[in-house]
PyMOL CGO cylinders between C-alpha atoms (Angstrom):
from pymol import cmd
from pymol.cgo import CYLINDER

trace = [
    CYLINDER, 91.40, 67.22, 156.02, 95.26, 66.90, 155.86, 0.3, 1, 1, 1, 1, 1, 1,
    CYLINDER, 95.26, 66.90, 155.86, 94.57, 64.09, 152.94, 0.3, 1, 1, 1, 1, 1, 1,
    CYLINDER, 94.57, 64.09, 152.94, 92.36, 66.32, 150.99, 0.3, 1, 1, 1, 1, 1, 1,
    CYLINDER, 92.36, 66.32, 150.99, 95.24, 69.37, 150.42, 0.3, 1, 1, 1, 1, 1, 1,
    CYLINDER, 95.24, 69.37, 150.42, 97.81, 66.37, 149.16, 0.3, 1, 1, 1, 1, 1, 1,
    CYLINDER, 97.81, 66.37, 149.16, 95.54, 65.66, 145.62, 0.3, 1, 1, 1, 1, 1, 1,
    CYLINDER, 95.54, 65.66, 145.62, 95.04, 69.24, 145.22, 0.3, 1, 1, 1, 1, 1, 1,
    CYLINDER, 95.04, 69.24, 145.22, 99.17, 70.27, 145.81, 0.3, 1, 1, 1, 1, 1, 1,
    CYLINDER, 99.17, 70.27, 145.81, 99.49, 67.50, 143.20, 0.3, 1, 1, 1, 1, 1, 1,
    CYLINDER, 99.49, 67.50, 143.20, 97.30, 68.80, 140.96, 0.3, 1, 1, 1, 1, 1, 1,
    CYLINDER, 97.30, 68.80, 140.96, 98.43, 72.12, 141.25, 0.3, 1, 1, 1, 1, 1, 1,
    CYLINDER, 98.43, 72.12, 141.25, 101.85, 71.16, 141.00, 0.3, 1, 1, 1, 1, 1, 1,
    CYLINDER, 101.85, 71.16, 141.00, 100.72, 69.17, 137.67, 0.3, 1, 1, 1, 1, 1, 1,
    CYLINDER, 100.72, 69.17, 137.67, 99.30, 71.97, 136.33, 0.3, 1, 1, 1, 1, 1, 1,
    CYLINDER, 99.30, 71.97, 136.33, 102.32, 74.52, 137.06, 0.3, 1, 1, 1, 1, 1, 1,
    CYLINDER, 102.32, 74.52, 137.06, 104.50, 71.74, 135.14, 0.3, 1, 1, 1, 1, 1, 1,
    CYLINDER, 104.50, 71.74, 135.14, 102.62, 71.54, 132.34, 0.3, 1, 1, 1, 1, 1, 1,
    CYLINDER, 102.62, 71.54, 132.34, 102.03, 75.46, 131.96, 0.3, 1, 1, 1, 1, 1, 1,
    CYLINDER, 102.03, 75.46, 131.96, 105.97, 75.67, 132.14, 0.3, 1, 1, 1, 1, 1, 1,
    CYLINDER, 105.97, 75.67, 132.14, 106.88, 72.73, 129.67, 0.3, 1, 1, 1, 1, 1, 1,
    CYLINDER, 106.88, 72.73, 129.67, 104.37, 73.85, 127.26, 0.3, 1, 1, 1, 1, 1, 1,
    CYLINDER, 104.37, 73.85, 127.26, 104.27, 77.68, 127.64, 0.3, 1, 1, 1, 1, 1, 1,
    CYLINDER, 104.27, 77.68, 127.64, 108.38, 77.60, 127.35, 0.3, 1, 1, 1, 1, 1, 1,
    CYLINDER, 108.38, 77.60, 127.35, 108.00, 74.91, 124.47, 0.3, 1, 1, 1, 1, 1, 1,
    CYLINDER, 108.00, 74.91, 124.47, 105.74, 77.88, 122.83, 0.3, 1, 1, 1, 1, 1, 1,
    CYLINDER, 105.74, 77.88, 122.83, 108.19, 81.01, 123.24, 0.3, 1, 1, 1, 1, 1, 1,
    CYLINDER, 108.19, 81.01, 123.24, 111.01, 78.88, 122.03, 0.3, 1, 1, 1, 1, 1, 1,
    CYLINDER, 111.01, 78.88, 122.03, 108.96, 77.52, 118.72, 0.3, 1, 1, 1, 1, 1, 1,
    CYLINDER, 108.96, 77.52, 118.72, 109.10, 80.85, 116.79, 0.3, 1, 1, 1, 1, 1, 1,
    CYLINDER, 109.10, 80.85, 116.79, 112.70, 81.40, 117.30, 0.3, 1, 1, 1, 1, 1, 1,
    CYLINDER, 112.70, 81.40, 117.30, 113.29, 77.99, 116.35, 0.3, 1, 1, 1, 1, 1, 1,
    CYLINDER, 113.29, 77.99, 116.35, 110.86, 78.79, 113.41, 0.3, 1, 1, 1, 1, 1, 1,
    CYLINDER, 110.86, 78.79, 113.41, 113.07, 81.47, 112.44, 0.3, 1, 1, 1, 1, 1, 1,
    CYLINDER, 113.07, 81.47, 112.44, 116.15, 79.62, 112.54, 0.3, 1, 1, 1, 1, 1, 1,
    CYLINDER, 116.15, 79.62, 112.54, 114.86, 77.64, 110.27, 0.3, 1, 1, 1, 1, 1, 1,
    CYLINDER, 114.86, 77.64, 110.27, 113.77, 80.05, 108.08, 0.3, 1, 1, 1, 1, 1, 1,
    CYLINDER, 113.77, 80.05, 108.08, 117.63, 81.86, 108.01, 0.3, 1, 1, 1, 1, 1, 1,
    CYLINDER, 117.63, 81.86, 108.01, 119.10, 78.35, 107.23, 0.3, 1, 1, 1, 1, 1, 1,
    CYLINDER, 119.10, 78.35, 107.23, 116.68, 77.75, 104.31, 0.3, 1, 1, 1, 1, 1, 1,
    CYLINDER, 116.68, 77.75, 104.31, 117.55, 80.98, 102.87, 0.3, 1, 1, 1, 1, 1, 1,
    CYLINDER, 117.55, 80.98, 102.87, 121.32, 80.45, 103.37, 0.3, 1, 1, 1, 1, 1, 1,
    CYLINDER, 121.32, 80.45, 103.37, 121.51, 76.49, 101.98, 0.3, 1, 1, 1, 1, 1, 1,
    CYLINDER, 121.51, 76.49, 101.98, 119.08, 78.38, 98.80, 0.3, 1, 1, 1, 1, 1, 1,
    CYLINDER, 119.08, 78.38, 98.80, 121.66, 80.90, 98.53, 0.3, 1, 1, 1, 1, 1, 1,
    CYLINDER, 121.66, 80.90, 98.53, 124.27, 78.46, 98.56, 0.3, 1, 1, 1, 1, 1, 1,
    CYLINDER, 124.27, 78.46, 98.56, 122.90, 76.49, 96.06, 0.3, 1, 1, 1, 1, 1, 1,
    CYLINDER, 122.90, 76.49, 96.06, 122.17, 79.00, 93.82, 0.3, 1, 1, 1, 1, 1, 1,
    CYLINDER, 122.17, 79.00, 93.82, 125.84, 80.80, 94.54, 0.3, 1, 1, 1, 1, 1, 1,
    CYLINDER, 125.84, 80.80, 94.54, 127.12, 77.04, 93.70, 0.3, 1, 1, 1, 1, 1, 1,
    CYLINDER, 127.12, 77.04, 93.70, 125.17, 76.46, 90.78, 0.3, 1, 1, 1, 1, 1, 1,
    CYLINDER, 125.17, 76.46, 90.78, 126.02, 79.86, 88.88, 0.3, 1, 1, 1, 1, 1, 1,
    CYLINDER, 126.02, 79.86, 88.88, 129.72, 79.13, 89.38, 0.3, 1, 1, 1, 1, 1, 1,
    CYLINDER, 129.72, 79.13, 89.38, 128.74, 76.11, 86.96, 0.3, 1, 1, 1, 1, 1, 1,
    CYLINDER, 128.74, 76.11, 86.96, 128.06, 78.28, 84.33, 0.3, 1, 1, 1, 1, 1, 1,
    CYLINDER, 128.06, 78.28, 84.33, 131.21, 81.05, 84.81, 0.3, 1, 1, 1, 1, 1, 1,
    CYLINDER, 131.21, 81.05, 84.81, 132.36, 81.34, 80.74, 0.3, 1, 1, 1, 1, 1, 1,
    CYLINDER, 132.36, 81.34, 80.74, 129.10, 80.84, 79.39, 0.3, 1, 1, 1, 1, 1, 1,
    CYLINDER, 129.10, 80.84, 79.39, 128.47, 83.30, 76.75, 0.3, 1, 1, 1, 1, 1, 1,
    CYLINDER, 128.47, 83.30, 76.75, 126.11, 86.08, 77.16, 0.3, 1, 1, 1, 1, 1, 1,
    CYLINDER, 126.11, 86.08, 77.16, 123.06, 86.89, 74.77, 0.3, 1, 1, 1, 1, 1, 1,
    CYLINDER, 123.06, 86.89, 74.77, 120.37, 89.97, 75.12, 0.3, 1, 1, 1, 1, 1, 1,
    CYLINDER, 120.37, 89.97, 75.12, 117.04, 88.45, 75.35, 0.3, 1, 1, 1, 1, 1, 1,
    CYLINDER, 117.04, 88.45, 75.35, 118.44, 84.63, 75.83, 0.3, 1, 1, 1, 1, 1, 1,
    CYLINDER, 118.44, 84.63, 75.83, 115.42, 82.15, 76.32, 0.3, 1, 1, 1, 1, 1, 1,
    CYLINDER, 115.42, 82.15, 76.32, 114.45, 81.25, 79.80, 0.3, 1, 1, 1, 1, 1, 1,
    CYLINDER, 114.45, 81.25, 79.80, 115.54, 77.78, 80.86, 0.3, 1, 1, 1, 1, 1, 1,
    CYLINDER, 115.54, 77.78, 80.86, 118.63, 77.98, 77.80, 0.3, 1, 1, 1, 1, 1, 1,
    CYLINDER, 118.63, 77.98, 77.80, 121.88, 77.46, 79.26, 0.3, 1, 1, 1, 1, 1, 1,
    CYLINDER, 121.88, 77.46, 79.26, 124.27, 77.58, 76.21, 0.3, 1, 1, 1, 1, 1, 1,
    CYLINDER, 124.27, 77.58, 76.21, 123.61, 81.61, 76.81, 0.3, 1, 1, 1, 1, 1, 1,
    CYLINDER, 123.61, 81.61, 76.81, 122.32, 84.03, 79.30, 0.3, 1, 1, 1, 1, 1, 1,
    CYLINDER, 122.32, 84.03, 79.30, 121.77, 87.75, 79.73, 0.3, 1, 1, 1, 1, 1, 1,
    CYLINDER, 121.77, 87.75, 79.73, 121.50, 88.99, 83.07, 0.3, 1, 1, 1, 1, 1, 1,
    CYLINDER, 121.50, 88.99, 83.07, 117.83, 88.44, 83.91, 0.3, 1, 1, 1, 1, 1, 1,
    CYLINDER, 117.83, 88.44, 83.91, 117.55, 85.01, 82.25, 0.3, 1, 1, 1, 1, 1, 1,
    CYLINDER, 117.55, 85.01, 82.25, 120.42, 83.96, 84.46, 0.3, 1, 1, 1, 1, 1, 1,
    CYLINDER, 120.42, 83.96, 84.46, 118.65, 85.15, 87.87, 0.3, 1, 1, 1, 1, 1, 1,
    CYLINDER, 118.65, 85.15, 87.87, 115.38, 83.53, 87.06, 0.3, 1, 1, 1, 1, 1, 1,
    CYLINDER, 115.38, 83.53, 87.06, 116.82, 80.40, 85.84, 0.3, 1, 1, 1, 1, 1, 1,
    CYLINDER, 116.82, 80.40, 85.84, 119.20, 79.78, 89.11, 0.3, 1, 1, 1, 1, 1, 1,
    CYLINDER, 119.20, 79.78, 89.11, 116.46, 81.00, 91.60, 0.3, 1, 1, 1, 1, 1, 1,
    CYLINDER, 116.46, 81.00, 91.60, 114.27, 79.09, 89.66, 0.3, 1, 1, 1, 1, 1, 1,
    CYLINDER, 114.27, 79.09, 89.66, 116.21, 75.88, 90.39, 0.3, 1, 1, 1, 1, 1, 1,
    CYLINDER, 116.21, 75.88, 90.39, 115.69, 76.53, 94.51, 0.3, 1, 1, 1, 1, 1, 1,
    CYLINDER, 115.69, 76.53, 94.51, 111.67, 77.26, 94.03, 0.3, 1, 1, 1, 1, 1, 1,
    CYLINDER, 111.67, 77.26, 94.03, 112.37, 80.81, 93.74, 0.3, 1, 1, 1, 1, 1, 1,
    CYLINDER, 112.37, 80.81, 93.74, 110.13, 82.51, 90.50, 0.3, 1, 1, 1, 1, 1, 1,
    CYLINDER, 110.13, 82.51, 90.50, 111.12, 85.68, 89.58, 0.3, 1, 1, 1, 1, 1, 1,
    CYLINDER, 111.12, 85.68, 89.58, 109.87, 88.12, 86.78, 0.3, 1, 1, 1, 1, 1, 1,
    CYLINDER, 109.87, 88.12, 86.78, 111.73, 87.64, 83.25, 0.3, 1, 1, 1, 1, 1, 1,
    CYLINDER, 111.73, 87.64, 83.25, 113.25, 91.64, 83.11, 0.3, 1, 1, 1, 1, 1, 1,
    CYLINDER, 113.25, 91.64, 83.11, 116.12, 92.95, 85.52, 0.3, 1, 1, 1, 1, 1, 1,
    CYLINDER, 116.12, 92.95, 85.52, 113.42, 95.65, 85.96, 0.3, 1, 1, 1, 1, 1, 1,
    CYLINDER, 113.42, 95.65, 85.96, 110.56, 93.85, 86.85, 0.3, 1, 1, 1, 1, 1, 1,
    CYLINDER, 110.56, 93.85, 86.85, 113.13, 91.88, 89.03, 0.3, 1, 1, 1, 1, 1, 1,
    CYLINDER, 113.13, 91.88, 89.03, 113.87, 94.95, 91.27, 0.3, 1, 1, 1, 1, 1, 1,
    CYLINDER, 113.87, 94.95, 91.27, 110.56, 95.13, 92.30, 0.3, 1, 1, 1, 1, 1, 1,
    CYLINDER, 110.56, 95.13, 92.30, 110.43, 91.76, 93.87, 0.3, 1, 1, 1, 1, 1, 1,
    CYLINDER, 110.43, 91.76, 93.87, 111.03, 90.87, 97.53, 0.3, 1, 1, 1, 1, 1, 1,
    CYLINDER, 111.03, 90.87, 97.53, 111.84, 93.18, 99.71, 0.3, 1, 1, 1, 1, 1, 1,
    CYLINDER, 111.84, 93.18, 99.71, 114.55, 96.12, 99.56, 0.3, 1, 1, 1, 1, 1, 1,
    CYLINDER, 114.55, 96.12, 99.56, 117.77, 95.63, 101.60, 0.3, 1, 1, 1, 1, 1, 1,
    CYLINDER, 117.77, 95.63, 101.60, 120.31, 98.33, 102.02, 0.3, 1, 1, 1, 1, 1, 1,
    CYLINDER, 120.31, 98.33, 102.02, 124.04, 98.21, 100.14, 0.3, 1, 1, 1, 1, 1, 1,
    CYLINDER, 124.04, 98.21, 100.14, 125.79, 97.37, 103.29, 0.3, 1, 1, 1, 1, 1, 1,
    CYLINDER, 125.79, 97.37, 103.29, 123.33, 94.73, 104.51, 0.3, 1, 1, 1, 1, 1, 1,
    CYLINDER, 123.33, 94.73, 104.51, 123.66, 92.38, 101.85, 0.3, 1, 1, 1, 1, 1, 1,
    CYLINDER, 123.66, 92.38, 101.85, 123.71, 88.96, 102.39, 0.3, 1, 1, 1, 1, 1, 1,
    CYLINDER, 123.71, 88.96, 102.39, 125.19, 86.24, 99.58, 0.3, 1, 1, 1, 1, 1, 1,
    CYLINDER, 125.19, 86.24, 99.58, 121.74, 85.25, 97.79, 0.3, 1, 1, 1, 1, 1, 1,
    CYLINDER, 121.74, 85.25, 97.79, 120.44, 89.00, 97.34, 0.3, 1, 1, 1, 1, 1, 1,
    CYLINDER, 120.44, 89.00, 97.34, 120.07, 90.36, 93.95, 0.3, 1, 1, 1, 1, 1, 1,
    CYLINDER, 120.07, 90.36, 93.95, 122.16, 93.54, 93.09, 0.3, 1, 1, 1, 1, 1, 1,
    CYLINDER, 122.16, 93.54, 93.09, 120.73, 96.44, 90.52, 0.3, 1, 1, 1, 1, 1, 1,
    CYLINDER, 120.73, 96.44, 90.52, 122.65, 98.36, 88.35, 0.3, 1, 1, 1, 1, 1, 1,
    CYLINDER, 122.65, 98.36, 88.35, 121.76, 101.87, 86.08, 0.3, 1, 1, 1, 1, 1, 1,
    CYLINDER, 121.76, 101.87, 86.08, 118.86, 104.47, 86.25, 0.3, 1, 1, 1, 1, 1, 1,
    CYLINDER, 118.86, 104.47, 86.25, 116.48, 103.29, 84.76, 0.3, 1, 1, 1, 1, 1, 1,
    CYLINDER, 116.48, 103.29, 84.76, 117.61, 99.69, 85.95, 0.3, 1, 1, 1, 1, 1, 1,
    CYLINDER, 117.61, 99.69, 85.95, 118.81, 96.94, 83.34, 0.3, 1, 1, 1, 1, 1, 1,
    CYLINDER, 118.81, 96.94, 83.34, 121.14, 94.92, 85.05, 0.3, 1, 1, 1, 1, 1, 1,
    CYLINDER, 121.14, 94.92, 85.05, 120.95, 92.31, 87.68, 0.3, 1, 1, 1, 1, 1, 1,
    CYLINDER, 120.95, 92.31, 87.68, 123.34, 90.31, 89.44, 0.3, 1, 1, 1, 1, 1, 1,
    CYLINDER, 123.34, 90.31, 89.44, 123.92, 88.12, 92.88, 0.3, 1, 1, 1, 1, 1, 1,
    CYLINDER, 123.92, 88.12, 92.88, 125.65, 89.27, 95.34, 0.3, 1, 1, 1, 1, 1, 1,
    CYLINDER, 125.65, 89.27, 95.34, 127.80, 85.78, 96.43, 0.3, 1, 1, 1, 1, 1, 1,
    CYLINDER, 127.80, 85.78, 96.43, 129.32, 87.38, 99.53, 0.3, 1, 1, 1, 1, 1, 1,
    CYLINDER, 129.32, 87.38, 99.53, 132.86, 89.34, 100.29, 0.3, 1, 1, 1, 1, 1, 1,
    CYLINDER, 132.86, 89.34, 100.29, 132.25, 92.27, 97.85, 0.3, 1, 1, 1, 1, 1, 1,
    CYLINDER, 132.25, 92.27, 97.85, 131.53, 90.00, 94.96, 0.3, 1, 1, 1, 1, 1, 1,
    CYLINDER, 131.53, 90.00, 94.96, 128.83, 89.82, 92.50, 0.3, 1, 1, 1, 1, 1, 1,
    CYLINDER, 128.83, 89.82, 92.50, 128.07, 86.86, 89.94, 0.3, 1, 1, 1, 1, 1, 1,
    CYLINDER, 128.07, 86.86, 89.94, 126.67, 88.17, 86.70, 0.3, 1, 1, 1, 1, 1, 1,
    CYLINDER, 126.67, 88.17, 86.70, 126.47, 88.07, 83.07, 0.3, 1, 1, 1, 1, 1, 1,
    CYLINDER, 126.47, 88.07, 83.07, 127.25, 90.34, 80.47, 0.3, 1, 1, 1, 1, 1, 1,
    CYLINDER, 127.25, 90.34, 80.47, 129.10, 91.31, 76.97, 0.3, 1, 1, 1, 1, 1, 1,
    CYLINDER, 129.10, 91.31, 76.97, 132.14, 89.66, 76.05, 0.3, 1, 1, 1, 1, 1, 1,
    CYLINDER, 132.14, 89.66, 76.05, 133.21, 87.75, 79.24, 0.3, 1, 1, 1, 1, 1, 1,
    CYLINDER, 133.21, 87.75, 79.24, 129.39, 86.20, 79.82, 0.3, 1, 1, 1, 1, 1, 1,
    CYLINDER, 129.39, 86.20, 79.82, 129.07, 84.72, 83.10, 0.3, 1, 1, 1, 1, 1, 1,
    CYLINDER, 129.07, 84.72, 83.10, 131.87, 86.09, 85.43, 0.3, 1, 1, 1, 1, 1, 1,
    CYLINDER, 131.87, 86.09, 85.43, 132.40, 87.08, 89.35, 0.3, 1, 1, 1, 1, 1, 1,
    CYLINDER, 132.40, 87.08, 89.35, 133.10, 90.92, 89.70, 0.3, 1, 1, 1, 1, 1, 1,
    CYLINDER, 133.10, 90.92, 89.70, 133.71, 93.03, 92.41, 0.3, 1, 1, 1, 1, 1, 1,
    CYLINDER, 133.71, 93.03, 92.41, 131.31, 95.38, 94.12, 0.3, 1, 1, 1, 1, 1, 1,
    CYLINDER, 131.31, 95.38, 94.12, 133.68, 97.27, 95.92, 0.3, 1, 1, 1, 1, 1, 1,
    CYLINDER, 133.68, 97.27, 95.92, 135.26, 99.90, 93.85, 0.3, 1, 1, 1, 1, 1, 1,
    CYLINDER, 135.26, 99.90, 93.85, 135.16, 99.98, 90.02, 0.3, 1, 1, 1, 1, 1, 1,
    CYLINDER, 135.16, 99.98, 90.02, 133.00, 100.67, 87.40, 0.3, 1, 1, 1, 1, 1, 1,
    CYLINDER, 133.00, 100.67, 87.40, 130.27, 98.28, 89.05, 0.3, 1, 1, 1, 1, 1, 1,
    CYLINDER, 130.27, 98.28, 89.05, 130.03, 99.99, 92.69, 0.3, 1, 1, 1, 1, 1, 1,
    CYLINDER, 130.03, 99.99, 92.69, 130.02, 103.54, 90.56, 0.3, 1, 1, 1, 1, 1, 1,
    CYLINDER, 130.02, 103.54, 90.56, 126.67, 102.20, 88.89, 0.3, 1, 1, 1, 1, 1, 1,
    CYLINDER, 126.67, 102.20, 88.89, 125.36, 100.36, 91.78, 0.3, 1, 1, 1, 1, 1, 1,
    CYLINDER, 125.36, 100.36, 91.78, 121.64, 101.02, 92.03, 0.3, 1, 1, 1, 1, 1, 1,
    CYLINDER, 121.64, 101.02, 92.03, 119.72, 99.34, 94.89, 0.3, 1, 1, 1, 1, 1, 1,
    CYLINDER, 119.72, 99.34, 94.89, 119.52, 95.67, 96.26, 0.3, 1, 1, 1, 1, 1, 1,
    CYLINDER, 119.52, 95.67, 96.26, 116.40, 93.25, 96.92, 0.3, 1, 1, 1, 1, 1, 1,
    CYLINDER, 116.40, 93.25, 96.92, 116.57, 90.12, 99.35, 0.3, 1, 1, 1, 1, 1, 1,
    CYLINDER, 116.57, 90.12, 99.35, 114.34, 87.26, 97.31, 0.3, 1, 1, 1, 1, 1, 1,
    CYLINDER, 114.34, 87.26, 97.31, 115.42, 84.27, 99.71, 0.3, 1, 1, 1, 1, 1, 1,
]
cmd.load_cgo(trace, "trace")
C-alpha cells in the first residue's frame, strides 16, 4: 500500500506545479498585455511628436490637401502624422474631436490631441510639458504653450487617439 500513495503524491504534486506555473503565467499575461499596449502608444506618440518637429516652419493653408506637405492647416497636419503610425483620423478638427476617447486637461499624455474654440476648429498635439505642436496663420507649424496665454484661454477639450 505504502507504494501506491508515492505515484499519486507525484501526481498530485505534478498537477499543483502545473496549476501554479500556468495559472501565474495567466494573471501575469494581461498586465504584460498592457504594458505592451502603453509602450506602443508611447513609441507612436514619439514618432509622431518626432515627425511633426520635421515640419516646424512649414507654411499653413485652410483646407491644405491630405498627404501635401509643402502646407498644412491644423486638421491636415493631425491626420497626416497619425496617419504615418497607422492611426486614421477624420479630415475636420471637428470630426476629429469626436474620435477616441475623451481625456481630461490635466491627464494629458504627449500623443493626445488638444481642441480649441466653441464650436471646435482647431486641433493640435499635445507633445508633453505644457506644449502643444500645431499649425496655423502666419508662423505655420510651431510649438506653443498650453499653459497660460491666449491658447489655454481657448482650450476646449482633449481626446487620447493612441
Amino acid at each position: 500500500m505504502m507504494n501506491n500513495k508515492k505515484p499519486f503524491k507525484i501526481i498530485a504534486a505534478s498537477a499543483i506545479a502545473f496549476t501554479v506555473l500556468f495559472g501565474g503565467a495567466a494573471a501575469i499575461a494581461p498586465a504584460q498585455q498592457a504594458s505592451a499596449a502603453t509602450v506602443s502608444a508611447s513609441s507612436k506618440a514619439s514618432g509622431i511628436i518626432a515627425t511633426g518637429k520635421k515640419y516646424l516652419g512649414v507654411k499653413y493653408k485652410f483646407g491644405a490637401k491630405t498627404g501635401v506637405t509643402s502646407s498644412f492647416d491644423c486638421s491636415s497636419f493631425t491626420q497626416y502624422l497619425y496617419g504615418k503610425y497607422g492611426v486614421k483620423l477624420p479630415r475636420t478638427s471637428q470630426a476629429q474631436s469626436k474620435s477616441g476617447k475623451y481625456v481630461s486637461r490635466n491627464n494629458l499624455k504627449p500623443g493626445d490631441l488638444v481642441f480649441f474654440y466653441s464650436p471646435i476648429h482647431h486641433v493640435a498635439i499635445y507633445i508633453g510639458n505644457g506644449k502643444i505642436m500645431h499649425t496655423y496663420g502666419k508662423p505655420g507649424v510651431v510649438i506653443s504653450s498650453l499653459k497660460s496665454g491666449w491658447w489655454s484661454d481657448h482650450y476646449k477639450t482633449a481626446r487620447r487617439v493612441l
